[in-house]
C-alpha positions as CSV (number, residue, x, y, z in Angstrom):
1,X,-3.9,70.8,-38.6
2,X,-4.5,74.6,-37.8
3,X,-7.4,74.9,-35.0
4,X,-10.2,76.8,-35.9
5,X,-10.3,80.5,-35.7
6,X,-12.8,81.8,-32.7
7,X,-14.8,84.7,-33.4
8,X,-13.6,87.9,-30.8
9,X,-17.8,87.8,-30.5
10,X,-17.8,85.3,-27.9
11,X,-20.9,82.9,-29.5
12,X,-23.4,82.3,-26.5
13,X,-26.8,80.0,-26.3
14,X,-29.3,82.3,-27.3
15,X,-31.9,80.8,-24.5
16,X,-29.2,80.3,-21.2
17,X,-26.2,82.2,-22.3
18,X,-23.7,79.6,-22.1
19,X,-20.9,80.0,-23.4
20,X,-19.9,78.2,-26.8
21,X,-16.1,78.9,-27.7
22,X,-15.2,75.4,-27.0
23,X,-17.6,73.9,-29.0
24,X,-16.1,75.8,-31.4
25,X,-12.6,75.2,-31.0
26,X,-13.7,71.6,-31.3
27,X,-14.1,72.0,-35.2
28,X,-12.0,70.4,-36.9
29,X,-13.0,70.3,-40.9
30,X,-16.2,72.6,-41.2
31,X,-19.1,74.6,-39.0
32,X,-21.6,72.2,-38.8
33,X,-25.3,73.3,-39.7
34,X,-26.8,73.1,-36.1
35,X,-25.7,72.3,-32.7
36,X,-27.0,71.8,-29.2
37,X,-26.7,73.5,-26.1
38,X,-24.8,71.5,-23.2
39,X,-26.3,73.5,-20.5
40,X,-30.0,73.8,-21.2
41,X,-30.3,70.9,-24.3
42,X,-31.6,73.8,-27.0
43,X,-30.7,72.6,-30.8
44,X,-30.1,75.8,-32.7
45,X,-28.4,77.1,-36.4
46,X,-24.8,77.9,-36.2
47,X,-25.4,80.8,-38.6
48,X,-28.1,81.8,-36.7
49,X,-25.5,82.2,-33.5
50,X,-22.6,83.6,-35.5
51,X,-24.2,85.9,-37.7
52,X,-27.8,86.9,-36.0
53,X,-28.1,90.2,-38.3
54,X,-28.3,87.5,-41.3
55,X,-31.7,86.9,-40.2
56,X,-33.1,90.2,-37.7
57,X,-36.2,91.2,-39.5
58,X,-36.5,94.6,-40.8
59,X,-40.0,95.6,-39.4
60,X,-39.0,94.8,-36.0
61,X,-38.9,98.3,-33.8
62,X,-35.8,96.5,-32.2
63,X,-33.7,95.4,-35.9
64,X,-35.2,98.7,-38.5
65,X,-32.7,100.3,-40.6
66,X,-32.4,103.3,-40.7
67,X,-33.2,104.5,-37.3
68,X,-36.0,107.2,-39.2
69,X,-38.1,104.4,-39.5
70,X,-38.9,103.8,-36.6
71,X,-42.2,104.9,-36.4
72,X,-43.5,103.0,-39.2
73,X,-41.7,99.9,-37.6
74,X,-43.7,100.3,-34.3
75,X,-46.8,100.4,-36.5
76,X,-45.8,97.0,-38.3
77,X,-44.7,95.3,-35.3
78,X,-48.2,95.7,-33.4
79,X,-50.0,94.8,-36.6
80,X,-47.7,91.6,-37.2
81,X,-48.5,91.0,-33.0
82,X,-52.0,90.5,-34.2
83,X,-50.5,87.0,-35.2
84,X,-48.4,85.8,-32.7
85,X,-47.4,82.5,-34.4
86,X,-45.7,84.3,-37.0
87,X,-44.5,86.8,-35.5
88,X,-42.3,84.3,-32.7
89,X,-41.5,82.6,-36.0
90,X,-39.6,85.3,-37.1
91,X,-38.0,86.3,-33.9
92,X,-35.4,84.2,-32.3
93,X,-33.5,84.3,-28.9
94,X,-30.1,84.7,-30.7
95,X,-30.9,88.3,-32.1
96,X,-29.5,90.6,-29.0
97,X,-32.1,92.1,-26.8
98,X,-31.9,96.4,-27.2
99,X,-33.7,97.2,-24.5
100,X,-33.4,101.0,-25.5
101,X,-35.6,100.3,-28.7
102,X,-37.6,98.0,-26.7
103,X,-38.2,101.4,-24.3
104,X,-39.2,103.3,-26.8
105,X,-41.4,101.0,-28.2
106,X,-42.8,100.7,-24.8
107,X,-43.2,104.7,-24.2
108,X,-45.4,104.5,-27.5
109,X,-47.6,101.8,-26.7
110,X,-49.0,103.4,-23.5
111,X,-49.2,106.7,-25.5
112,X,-50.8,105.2,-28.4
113,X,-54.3,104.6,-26.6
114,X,-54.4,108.3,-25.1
115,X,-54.2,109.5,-28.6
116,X,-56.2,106.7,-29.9
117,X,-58.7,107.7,-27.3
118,X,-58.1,111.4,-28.0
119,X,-59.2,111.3,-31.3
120,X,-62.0,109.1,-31.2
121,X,-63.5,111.2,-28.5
122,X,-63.2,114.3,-30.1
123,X,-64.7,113.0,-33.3
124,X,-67.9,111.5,-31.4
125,X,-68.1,115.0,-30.3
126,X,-67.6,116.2,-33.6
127,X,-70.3,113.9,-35.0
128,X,-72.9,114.6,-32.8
129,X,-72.7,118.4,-32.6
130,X,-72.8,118.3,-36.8
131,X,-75.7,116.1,-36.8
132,X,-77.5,118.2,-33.9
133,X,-76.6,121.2,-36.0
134,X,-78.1,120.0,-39.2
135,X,-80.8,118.6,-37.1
136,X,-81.9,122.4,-35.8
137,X,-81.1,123.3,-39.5
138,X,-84.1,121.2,-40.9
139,X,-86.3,122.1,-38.1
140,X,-85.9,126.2,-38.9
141,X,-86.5,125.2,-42.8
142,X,-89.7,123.1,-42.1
143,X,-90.5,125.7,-40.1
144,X,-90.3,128.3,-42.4
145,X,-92.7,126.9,-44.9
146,X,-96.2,127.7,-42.4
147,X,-94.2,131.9,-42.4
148,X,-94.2,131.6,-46.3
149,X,-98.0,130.5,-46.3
150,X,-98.6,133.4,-43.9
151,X,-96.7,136.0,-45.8
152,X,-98.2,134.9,-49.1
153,X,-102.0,135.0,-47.5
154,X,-101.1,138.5,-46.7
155,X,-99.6,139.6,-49.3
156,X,-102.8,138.9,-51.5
157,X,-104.5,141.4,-49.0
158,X,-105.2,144.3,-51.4
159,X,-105.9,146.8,-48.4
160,X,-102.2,146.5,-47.1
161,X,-100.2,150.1,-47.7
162,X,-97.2,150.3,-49.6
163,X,-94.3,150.1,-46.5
164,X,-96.1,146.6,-45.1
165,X,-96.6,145.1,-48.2
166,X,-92.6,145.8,-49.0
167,X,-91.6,144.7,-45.4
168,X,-93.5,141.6,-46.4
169,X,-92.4,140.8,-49.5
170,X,-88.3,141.4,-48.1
171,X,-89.5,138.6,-45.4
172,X,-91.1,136.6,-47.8
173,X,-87.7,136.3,-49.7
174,X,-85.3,136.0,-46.9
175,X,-87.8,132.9,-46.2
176,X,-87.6,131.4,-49.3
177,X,-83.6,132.1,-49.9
178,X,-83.4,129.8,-47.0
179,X,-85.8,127.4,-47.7
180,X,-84.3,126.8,-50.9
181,X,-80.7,126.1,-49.9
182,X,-79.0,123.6,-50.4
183,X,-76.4,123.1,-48.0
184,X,-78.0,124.0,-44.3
185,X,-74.7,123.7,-42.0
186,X,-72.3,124.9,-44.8
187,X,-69.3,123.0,-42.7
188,X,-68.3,119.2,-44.2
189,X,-68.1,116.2,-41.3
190,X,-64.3,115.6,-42.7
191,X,-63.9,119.2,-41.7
192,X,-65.2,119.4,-38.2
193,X,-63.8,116.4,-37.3
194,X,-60.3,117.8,-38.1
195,X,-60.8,120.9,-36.2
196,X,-62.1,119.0,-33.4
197,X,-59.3,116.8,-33.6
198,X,-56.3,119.2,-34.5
199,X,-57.3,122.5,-33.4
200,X,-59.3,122.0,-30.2
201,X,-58.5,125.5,-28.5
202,X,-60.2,127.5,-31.6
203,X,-62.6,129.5,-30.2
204,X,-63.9,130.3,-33.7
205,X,-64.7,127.6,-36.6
206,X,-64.3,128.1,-40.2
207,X,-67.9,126.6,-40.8
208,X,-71.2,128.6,-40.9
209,X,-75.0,127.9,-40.6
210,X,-77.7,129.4,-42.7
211,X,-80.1,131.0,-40.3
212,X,-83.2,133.4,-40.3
213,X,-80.7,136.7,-40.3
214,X,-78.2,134.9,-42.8
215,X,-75.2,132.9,-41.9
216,X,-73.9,132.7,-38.7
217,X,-70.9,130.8,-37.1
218,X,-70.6,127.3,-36.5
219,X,-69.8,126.1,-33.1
220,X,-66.1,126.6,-32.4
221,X,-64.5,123.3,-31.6
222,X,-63.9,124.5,-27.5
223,X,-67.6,124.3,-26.9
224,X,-68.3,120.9,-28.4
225,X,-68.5,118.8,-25.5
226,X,-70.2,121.5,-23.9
227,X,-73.1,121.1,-26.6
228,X,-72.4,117.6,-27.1
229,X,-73.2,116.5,-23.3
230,X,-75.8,119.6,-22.6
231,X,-78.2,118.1,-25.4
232,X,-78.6,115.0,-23.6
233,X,-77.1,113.5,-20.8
234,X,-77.1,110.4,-22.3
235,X,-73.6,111.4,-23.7
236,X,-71.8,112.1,-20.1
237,X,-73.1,108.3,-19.0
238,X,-71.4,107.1,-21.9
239,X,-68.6,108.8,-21.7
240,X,-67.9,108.3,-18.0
241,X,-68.7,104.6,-18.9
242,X,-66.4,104.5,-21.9
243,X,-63.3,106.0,-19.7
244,X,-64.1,103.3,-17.1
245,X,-63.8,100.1,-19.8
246,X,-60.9,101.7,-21.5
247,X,-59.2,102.4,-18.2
248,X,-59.5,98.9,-16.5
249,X,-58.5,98.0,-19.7
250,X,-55.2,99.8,-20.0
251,X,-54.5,98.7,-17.1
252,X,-55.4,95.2,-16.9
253,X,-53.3,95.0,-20.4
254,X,-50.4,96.6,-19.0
255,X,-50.3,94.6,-15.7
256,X,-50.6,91.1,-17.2
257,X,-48.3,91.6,-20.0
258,X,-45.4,94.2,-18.8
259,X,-44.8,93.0,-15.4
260,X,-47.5,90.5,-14.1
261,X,-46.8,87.7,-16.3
262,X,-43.0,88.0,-16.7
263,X,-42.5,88.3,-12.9
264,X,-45.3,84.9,-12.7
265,X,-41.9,82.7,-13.7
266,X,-41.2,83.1,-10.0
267,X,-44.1,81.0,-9.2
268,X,-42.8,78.3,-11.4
269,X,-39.2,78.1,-10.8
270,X,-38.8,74.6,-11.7
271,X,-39.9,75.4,-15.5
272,X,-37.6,78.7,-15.9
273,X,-34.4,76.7,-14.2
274,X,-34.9,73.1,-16.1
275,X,-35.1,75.2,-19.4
276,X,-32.7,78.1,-18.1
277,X,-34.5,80.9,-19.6
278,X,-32.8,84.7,-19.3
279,X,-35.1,87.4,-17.7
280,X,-34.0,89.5,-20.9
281,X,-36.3,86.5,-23.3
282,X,-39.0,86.8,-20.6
283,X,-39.1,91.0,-20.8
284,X,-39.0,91.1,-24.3
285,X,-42.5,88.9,-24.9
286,X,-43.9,91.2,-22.0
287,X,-42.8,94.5,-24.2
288,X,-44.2,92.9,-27.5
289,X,-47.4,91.6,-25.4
290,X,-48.6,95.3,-24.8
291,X,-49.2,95.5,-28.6
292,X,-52.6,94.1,-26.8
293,X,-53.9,97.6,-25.1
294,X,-54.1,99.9,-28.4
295,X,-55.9,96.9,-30.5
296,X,-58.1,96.4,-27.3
297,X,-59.1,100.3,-27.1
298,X,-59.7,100.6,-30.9
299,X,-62.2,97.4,-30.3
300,X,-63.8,98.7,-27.2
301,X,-64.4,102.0,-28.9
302,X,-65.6,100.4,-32.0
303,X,-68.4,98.4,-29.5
304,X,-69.2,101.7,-27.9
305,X,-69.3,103.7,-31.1
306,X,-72.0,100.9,-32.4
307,X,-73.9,100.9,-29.5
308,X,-74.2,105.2,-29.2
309,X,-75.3,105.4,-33.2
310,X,-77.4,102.3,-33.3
311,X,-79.9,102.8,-29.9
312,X,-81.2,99.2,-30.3
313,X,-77.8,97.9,-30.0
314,X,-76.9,100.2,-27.2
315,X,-76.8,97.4,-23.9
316,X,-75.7,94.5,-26.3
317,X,-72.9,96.8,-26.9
318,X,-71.8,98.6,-23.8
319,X,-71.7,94.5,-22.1
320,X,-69.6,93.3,-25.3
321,X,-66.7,96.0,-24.5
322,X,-67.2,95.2,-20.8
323,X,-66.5,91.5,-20.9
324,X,-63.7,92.7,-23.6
325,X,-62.4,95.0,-20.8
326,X,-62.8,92.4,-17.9
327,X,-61.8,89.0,-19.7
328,X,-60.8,89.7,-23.2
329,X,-57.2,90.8,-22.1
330,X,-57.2,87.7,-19.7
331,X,-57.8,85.1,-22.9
332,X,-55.7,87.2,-25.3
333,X,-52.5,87.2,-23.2
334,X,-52.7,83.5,-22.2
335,X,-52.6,82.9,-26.2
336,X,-49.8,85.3,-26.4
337,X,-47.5,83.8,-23.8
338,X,-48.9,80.3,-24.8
339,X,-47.2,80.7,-28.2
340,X,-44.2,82.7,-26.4
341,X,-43.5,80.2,-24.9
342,X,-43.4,76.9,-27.3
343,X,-42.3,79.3,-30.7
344,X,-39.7,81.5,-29.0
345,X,-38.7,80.4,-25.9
346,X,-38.6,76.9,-26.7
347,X,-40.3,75.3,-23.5
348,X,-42.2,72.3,-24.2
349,X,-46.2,72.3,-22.9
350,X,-46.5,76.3,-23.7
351,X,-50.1,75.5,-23.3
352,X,-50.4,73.9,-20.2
353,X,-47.6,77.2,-18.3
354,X,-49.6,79.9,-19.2
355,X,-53.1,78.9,-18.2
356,X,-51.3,77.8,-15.3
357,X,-49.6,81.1,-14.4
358,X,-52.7,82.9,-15.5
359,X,-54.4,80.4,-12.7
360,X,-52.1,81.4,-10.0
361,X,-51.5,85.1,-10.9
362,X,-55.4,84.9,-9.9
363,X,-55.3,83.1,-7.0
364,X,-52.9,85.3,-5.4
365,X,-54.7,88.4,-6.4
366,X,-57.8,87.0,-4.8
367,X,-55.9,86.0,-1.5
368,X,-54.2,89.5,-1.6
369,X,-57.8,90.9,-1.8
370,X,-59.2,89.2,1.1
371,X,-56.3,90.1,3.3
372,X,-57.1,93.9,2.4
373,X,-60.9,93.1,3.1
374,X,-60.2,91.4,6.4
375,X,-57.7,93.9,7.8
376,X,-60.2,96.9,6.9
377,X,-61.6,97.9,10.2
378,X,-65.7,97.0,10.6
């Protein structure tokens, strides 16, 4: 009987990396439909070790054809993260780690909140120097109904001369011109969010505002902020509190899931070795786990954002995205690794590892804080 061909692909286990060729060249009639791992004990799919771009899905940043769509793939993959039972259901450890798409992906993520944050700053300041605007716009029209009284009471004086009464009567229609219109601030919120957003060097807007003299510019989108935080200084607290949540935030995200929780495998050796996990498996959860700091940024914003337009709702707010910031990330990526680790890496009592890492990555952080303290000369 002719032996089996062996693929030149040497076939590997897709959790240890062991090597399979002589399981292979123990067929003897057909490929059987799943097999098991003599190093580490993992029962896999044949089809899914010989042929793993059979089943790569497409939306992944790591398997999307053509390379031009990767952009839209990074935007499905963090959505699909949202779900992380799904999504390690349609990952596997035989599809090859590409760690240069897994970069890249990476580079985005941490860029992704700057612009995230960007954006939503610049249209809070957008917002609130177009409702200001309009604001002072209202006040100059109510106020022009007492100088329309006034001209009218002296126009009706008979004993006026002829140049008065026509300087009076060309004030009492400027007054009434502006009274009457419609649009006030004669620049759209859709617009001067966009040229706060996309133009923020202009020193000159494309809007106008209907004043005593006739129109005059609206404010350029350089001096928003300036307006913005000079009206109140309500508005630089918030901001300076909203860069401090998003910042621990960012960084708590980042730590925990890029490095922090990859690198916690050290502290339980006896789990990695009995199941024999590569460090490649282990990165890869860490680089899809940072999906975590753009949805937590768009939700802290969101609470602060509530809390700024609504002024009842202001401290119930401002504490919501705090305890997000502090010990939202904490709960989210013990979930993530929980499910990590029983749908992908295939290591029994998922939930019982990550609390437990999560457990000692804080221990250690609390004993490596009360070394600094102690040390710190009184």
């Amino acid at each position: 009987m002719t032996p089996p061909v062996v693929p030149e692909r040497a076939p590997q286990c897709p959790r240890c990396g062991y090597d399979l060729r002589g399981a292979v060249a123990a067929w003897r009639d057909a490929c059987p439909m799943s097999g098991t791992c003599t190093e580490c004990g993992l029962t896999f799919v044949w089809a899914e070790i010989l042929l793993p771009q059979k089943f790569e899905p497409p939306w992944c940043v790591e398997f999307t054809k053509p390379p031009q769509r990767f952009g839209r793939a990074c935007l499905g993959t963090i959505l699909r993260s949202a779900r992380p039972w799904r999504f390690w259901s349609a990952l596997n450890m035989s599809m090859p780690v590409r760690s240069a798409r897994l970069g890249a992906y990476l580079a985005m993520l941490l860029l992704l909140p700057l612009l995230l944050s960007w954006i939503v700053m610049q249209t809070g300041a957008a917002l609130r120097v177009r409702l200001l605007v309009q604001r002072q716009a209202i006040m100059q029209v109510r106020q022009t109904q007492p100088q329309i009284t006034r001209l009218r009471r002296m126009l009706a004086d008979t004993t006026l001369d002829t140049v008065w009464r026509i300087r009076l009567q060309q004030q009492l229609v400027m007054f009434q011109r502006f009274s009457a219109a419609n649009w006030l601030v004669r620049h759209s919120y859709p617009a001067a969010i966009a040229e706060a957003v996309l133009v923020p060097w202009r020193s000159k807007s494309s809007g106008a505002v209907n004043t005593w003299v006739g129109p005059q510019p609206y404010t350029p989108p350089r001096d928003l902020h300036v307006l913005a935080m000079g009206e109140t200084g309500r508005a630089r607290v918030l901001l300076n509190m909203t860069t401090r949540v998003l910042t621990m935030t960012g960084m708590l995200a980042a730590t925990w899931n890029a490095v922090t929780m990859p690198l916690a495998f050290v502290l339980l050796p006896w789990s990695r070795r009995r199941a024999k996990v590569r460090w490649a498996h282990l990165l890869r959860v860490g680089c899809y786990g940072l999906a975590v700091v753009p949805v937590l940024v768009a939700v802290t914003f969101l609470l602060v954002a509530i809390g700024y337009a609504v002024s009842g709702l202001q401290p119930a707010s401002l504490a919501a995205a705090h305890l997000l910031g502090r010990y939202g990330i904490v709960l989210v990526t013990v979930v993530w690794w929980a499910v990590a680790i029983r749908c992908y890496l295939y290591i029994p009592r998922g939930w019982v590892i990550a609390p437990a890492l999560a457990v000692l990555l804080l221990l250690l952080l609390a004993v490596g804080v009360l070394l600094v303290v102690s040390n710190v000369p009184s």
